[in-house]
C-alpha positions in Angstrom: 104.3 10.2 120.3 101.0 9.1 118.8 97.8 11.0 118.2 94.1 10.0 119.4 91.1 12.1 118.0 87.5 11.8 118.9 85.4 13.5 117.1 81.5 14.4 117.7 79.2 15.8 114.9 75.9 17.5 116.2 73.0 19.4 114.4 70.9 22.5 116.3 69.0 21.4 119.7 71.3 18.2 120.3 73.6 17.4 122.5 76.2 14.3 123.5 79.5 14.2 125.3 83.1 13.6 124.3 84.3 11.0 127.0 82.9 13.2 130.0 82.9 16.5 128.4 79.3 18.0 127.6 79.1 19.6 124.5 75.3 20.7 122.6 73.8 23.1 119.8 71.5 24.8 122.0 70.2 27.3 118.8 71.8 27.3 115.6 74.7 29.4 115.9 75.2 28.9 119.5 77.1 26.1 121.2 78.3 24.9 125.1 81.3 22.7 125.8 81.9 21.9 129.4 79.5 24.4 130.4 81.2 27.5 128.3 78.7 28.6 126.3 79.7 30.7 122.7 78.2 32.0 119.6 80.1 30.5 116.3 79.8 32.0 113.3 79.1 29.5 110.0 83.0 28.7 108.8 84.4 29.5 112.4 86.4 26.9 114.5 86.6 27.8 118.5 89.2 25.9 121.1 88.0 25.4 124.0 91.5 25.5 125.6 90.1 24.5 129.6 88.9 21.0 128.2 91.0 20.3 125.0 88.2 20.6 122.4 87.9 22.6 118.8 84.2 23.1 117.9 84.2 23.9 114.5 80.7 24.8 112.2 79.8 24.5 109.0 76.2 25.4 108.2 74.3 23.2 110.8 76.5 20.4 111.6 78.8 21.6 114.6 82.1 19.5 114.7 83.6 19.0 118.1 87.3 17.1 117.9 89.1 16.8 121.5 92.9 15.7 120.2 95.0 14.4 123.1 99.0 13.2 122.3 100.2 10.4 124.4 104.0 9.6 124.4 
């Protein structure tokens, strides 16, 4: 079984996508991915379980990692 990551790193008021998943930093402290939007504290890590995707913050660069294992 092997692993592939993609990883996106975003600062407040940007946005990008992860293959065709939206994710963006509408305000600091506040992030959507795949149109679920959530507050995330500074430190905190969210899954997004519906599209595979971990958004993680720390300070103001938002992390999203979407981790998919292939056999």
């Amino acid at each position: 079984m092997s692993e592939n990551t993609e990883t996106l790193t975003l600062a407040p008021t940007k946005h990008d996508k992860l293959g065709v998943i939206h994710c963006g930093v509408t305000r600091e402290g506040f992030i959507v991915v795949g149109g679920d939007p959530r507050d995330i504290d500074d430190g905190e890590e969210i899954l997004f379980e519906r599209v595979g995707i971990k958004a993680r913050r720390q300070g103001s660069e938002y992390t999203f990692t979407r981790v998919t294992q292939t056999s």
